[in-house]
C-alpha positions in Angstrom: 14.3 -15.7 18.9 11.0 -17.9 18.5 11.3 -17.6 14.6 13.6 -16.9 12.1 13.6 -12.9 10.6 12.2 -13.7 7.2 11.3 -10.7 4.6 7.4 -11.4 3.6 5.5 -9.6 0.8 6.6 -6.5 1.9 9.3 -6.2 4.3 9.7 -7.9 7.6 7.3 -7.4 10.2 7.1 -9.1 13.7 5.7 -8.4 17.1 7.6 -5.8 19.6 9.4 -7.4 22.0 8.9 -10.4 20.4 10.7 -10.8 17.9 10.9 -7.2 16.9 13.9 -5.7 19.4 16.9 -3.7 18.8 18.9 -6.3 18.6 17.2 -8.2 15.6 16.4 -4.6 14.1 20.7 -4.0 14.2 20.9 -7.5 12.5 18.3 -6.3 9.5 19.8 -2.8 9.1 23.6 -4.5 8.9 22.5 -6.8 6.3 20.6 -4.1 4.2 23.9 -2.1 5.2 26.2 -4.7 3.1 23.9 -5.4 0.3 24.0 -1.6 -0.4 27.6 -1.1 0.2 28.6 -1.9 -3.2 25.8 0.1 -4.8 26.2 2.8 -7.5 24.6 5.6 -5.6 25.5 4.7 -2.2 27.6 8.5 -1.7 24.5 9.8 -1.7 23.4 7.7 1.4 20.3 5.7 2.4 17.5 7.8 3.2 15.4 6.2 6.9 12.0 7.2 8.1 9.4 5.9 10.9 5.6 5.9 11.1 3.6 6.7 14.2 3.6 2.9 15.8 5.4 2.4 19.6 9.0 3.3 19.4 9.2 3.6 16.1 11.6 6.7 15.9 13.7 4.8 18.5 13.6 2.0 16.1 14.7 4.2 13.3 17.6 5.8 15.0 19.3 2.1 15.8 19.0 1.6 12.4 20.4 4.9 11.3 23.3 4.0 14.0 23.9 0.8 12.6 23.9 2.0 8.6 25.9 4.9 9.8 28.5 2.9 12.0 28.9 0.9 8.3 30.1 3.9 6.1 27.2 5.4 5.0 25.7 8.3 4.8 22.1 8.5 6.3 19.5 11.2 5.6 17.0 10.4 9.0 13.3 12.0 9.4 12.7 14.8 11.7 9.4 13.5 12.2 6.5 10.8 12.0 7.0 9.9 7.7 4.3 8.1 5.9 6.1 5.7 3.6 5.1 7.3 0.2 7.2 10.0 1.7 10.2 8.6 2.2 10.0 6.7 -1.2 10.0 10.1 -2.7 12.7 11.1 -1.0 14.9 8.2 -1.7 14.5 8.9 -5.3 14.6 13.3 -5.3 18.0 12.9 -3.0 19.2 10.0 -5.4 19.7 7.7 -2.8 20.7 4.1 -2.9 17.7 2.8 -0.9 15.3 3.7 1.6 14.0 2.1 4.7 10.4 2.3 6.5 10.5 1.4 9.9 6.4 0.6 10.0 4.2 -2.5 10.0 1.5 -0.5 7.4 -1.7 -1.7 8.3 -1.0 -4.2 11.0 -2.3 -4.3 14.4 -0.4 -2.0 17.4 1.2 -4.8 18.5 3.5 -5.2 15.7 6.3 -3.0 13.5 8.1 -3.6 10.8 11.1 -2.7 8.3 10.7 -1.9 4.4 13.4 -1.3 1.7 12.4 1.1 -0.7 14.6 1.0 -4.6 16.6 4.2 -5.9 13.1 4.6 -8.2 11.1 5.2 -5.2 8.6 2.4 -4.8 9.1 -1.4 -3.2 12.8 -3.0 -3.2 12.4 -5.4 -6.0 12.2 -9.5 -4.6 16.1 -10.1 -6.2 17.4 -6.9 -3.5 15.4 -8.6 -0.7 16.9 -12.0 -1.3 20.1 -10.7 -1.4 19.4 -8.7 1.4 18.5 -12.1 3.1 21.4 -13.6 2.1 23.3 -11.4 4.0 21.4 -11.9 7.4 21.9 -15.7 7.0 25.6 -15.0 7.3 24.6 -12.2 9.9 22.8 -14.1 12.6 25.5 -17.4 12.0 27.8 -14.6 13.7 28.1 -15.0 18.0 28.1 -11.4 18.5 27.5 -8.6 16.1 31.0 -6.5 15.3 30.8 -3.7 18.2 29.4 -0.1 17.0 32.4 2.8 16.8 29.9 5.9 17.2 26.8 6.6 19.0 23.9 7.8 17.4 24.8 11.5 18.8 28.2 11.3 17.7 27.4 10.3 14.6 24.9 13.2 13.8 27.7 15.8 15.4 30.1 14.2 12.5 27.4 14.6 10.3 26.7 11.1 8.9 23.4 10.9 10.3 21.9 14.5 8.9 17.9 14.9 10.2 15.7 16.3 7.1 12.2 17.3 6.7 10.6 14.8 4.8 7.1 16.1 5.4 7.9 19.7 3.5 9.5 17.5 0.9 6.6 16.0 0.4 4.5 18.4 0.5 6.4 21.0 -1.7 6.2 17.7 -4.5 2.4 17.4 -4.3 1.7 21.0 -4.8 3.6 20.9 -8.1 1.4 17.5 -8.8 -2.1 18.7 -8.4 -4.3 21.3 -8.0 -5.0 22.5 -4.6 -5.8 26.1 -5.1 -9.2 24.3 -7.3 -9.4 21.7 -4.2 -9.3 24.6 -1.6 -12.0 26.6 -3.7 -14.3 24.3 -5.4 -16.6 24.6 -2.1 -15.8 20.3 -1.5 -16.2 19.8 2.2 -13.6 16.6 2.8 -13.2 15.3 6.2 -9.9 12.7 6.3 -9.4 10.0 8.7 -6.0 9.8 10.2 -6.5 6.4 11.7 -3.9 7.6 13.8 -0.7 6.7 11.2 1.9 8.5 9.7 -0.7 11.3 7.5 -1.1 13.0 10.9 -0.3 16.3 10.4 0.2 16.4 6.7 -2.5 18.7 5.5 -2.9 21.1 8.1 -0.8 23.6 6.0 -2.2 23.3 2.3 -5.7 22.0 3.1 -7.0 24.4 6.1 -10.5 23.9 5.5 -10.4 20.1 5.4 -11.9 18.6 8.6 -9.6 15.8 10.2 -10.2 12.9 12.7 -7.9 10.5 14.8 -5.5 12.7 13.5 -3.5 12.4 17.4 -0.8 10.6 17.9 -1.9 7.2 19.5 0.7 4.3 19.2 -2.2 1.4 20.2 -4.4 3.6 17.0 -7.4 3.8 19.5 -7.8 -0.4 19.7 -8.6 -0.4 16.0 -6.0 -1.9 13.4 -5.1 1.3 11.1 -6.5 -0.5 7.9 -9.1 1.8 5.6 -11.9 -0.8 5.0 -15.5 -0.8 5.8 -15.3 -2.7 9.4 -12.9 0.2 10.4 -14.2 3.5 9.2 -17.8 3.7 11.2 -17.4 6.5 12.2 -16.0 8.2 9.6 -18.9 6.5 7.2 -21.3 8.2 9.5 -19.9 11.6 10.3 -19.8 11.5 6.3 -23.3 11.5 5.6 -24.3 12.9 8.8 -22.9 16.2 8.7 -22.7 17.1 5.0 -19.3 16.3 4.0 -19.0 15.4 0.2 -16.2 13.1 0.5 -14.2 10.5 3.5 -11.1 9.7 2.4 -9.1 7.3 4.5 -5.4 6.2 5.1 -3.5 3.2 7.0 -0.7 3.5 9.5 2.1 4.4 7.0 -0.3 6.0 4.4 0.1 4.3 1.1 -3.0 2.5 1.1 -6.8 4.3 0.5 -10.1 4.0 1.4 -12.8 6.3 0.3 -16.7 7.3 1.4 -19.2 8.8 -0.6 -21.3 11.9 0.7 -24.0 9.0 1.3 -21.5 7.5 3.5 -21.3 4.3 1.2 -17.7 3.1 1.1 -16.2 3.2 -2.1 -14.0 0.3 -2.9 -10.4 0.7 -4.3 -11.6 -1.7 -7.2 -14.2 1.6 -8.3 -10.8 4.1 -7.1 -8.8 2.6 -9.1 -11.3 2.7 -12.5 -12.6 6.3 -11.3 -9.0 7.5 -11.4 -8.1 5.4 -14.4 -11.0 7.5 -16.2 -10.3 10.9 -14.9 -6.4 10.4 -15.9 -7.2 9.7 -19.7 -10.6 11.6 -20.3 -9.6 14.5 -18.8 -5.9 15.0 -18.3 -5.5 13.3 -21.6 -2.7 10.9 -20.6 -1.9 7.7 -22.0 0.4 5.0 -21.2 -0.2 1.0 -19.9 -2.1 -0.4 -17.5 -1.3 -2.5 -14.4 -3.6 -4.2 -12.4 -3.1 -7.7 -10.5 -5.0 -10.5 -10.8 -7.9 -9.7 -8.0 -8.2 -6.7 -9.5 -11.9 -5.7 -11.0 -12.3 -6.6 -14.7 -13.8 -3.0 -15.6 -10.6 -2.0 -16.0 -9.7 -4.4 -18.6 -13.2 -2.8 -20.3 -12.0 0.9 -19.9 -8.2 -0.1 -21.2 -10.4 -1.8 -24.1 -12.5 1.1 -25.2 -9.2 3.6 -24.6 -7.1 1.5 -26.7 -4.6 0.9 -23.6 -2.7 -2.1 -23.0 -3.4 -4.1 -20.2 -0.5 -6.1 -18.0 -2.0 -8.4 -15.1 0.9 -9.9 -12.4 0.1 -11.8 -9.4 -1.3 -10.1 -6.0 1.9 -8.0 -4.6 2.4 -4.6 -5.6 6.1 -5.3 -6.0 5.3 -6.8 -8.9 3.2 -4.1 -10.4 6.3 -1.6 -9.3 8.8 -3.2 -11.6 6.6 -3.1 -14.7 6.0 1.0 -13.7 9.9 1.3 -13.5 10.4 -0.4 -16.9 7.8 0.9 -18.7 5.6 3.8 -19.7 2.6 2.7 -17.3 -0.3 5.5 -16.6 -1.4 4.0 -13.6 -0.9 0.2 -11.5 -2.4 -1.2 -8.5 -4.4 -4.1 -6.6 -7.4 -4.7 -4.8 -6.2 -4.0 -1.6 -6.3 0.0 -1.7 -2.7 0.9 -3.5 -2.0 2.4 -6.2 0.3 4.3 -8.5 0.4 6.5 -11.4 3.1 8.2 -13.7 2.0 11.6 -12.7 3.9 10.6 -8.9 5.4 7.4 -7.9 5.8 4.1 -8.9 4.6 4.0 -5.3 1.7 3.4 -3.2 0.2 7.0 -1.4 -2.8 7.0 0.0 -2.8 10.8 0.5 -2.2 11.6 -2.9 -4.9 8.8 -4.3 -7.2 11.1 -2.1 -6.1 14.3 -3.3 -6.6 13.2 -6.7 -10.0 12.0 -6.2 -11.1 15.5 -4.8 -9.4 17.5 -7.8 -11.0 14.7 -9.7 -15.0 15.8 -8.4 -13.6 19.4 -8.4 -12.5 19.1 -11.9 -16.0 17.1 -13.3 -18.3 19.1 -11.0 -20.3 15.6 -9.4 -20.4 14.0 -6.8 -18.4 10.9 -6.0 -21.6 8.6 -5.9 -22.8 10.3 -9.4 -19.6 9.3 -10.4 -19.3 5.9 -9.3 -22.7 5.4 -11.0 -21.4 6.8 -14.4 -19.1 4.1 -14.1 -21.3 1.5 -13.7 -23.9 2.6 -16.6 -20.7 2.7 -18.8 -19.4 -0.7 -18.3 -22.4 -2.6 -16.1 -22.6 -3.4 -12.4 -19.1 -4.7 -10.9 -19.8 -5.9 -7.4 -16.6 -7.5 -5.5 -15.8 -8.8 -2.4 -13.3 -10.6 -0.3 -13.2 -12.8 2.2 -10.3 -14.3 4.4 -11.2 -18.1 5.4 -9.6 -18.8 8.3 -8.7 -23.2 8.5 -5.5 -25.4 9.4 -2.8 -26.0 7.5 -4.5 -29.6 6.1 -7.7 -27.6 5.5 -5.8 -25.2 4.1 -4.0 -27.7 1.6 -7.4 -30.1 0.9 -9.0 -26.7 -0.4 -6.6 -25.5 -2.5 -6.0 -29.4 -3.4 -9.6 -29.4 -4.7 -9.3 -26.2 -6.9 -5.9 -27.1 -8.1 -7.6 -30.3 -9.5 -10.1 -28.0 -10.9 -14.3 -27.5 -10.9 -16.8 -27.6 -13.5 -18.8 -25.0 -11.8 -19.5 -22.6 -9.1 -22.7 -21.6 -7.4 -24.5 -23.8 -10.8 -22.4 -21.3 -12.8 -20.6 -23.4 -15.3 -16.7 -22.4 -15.9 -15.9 -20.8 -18.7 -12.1 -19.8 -18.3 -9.5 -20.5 -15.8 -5.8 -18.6 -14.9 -3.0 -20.3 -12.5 -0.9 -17.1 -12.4 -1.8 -16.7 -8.5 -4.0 -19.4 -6.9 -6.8 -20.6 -9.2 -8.9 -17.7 -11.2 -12.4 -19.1 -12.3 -14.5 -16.7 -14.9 -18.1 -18.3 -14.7 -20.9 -18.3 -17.1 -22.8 -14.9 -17.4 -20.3 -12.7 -16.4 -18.0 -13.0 -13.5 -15.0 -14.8 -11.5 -13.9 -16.3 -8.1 -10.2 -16.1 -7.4 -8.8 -18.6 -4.7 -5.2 -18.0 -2.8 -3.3 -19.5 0.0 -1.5 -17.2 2.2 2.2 -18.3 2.6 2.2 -17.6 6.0 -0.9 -18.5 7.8 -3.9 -21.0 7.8 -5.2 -18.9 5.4 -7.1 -19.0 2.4 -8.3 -16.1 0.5 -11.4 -16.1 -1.7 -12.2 -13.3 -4.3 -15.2 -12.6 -6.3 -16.4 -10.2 -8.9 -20.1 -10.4 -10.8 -23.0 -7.7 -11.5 -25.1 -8.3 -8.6 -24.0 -8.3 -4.7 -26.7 -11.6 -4.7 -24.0 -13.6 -7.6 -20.6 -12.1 -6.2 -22.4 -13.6 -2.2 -23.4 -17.2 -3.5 -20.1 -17.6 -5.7 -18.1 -17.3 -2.5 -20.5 -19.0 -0.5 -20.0 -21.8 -2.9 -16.3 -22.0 -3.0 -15.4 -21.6 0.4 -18.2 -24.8 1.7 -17.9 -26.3 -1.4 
């Protein structure tokens, strides 16, 4: 093994037939299999599911041999699963945990394995280190203790039971939004597959919705199955090209969004997340708190502000966003990075749903999703953001974030006016605006953020912080 299995933001991930094979896979679902042995809902079994990457059902059923083999009762996909899917289904079958065989948005080259809580979102980071724990003792071990049943055994005795987690899901969103107004409000929607794990879902409730890379293709056509601009083209095209009113977008397991306007602009999960925030209090009338991490657009602060709301912000994760749904009454919680949740589904990221949503949403209002974006912005004032990963060494890595650490009196000749250290350095400039610097904790990486009310600010404040 060329590098220790080590649980990252969210989940383990590693390269097939690297470092991702059956045999490290048995090692990860043993270790998830002891942690959970002692848990309060284990009768009711671990629920298992699998995305549309290269093996991944094979994947899935070692892992539902290994569980099995341990004592417990697994409840296995028939099928290709986005993830949001079997979250749901680890909390409606009041199951101990869940697991996700899928690398979400990573290239084909990769796969992955997620815990999922009894609640239904991310395994919070005290389970994973436990989880951990067990695998250090795990892979001290020679040999792995030998497997008493084989996956077809095992389903003949019934511990391993196949379920429909598709129709599951499905059945749960009809009762969750509106699709007979979706279906007729005359909204022509065309949804981009990207090849993952939404393949298939809306063929049944959605008939006149136009799909594409919506085939299953384990290498997702050469492009990594991740919703942002450099990635939808095609979609942004067809979009404004043929008359659609709406592009929605979803990764390789589902739970993250990207959306397209009928101009085929793309329309950041920053403006999703303040779009939906709007529509869920203005005109569903709900309340609750507010969860947004620290990269996330400061509109929302403004909207939460004006609707009397409060307002949480955690570091960049949305495992951290998760536990403060579970705990508390929270309308809806998310990052930058295309997920979010609300309290009228999952403390869960779904992609699908998030899409949904914004169609009932323009059904619902009667505009279009530009009109509506711009509504937003003659509210609360331009918001432009963007993001970009600066690649360096480890040494560049550490002088950068050495520099900011220290501290900087400005930015661009923007003077700074406030500063947070609750993930990587947060600058709020003079004038409106901020620049948030992180360090990935895996790679030569460093992350740079920036928000301000023209393109021409948020471009020079980056520019600025990433040449110094």
């Amino acid at each position: 093994m060329s590098q220790p299995i080590k649980f990252g933001t969210d989940g383990w991930r590693a390269v097939i037939g690297d470092d991702y094979t059956f045999a490290n896979l048995e090692k990860v679902a043993l270790a998830t299999a002891k942690h959970y042995k002692k848990h309060k809902k284990i009768r009711n079994g671990i629920v298992i599911g699998y995305d549309a990457r290269f093996m991944s059902k094979e994947f899935a059923e070692v892992v539902a041999t290994t569980v099995a083999n341990a004592g417990i009762k697994v409840k296995l996909s028939d099928s290709i699963a986005s993830t949001p899917a079997i979250s749901l289904l680890t909390k409606t079958e009041n199951a101990a945990a869940g697991i996700v065989i899928t690398a979400s948005h990573n290239p084909y080259k990769w796969n992955g394995f997620k815990i999922k809580g009894e609640f239904g979102g991310p395994a919070f980071p005290e389970t994973i280190d436990n989880v951990e724990k067990e695998l250090a003792k795990i892979l001290k071990l020679k040999k792995l203790p030998p497997l008493k049943r084989t996956f077809t055994q095992l389903l003949e005795k019934g511990t391993i039971l196949h379920i429909s987690m598709k129709q599951h899901y499905l059945d749960d969103l009809m009762t969750k939004l509106n699709f007979d107004l979706i279906n007729n409000s005359g909204i022509r929607i065309l949804y981009d597959v990207m090849h993952g794990a939404g393949q298939g879902v809306l063929d049944g409730v959605l008939p006149n919705v136009a799909q594409m890379r919506n085939e299953y293709n384990p290498s997702f056509g050469g492009t990594n199955p991740e919703p942002i601009t450099q990635n939808l083209g095609t979609l942004m095209r067809r979009v404004k090209d043929e008359g659609f009113h709406i592009g929605i977008a979803t990764d390789g397991d589902a739970d993250r969004i990207g959306a397209v306007d009928e101009h085929g602009n793309f329309v950041d999960s920053q403006r999703v997340f303040a779009l939906l925030l709007k529509y869920l209090v203005e005109n569903k009338g709900l309340k609750g708190d507010v969860v947004k991490t620290i990269s996330v657009t400061q509109m929302v602060n403004k909207q939460c502000a004006k609707y009397g709301l409060t307002v949480h912000e955690t570091p960049v994760g949305f495992k951290y966003v998760c536990r403060l749904m579970v705990e508390g009454d929270v309308l809806i919680g998310g990052e930058e990075s295309g997920g979010l949740g609300t309290k009228v589904h999952l403390p869960e990221r779904d992609g699908i749903f998030l899409g949904l949503l914004l169609c009932e949403m323009m059904a619902v209002r009667q505009k279009s999703l530009s009109y509506l974006v711009q509504e937003l912005m003659d509210e609360y004032g331009q918001h432009e953001f963007k993001r970009i990963d600066h690649h360096t060494t480890e040494q560049g890595k550490a002088a950068i974030m050495k520099r900011f650490k220290k501290g900087v009196k400005e930015i661009a000749g923007y003077n700074i006016i406030d500063r947070q250290d609750k993930d990587g350095f947060k600058f709020f400039v003079e004038g409106g605006g901020w620049v948030l610097v992180r360090a990935s904790g895996t790679e030569p990486l460093i992350r740079f953020y920036a928000e301000s009310d023209s393109q021409t600010k948020c471009d020079a404040l980056l520019t600025a912080a990433i040449h110094g």
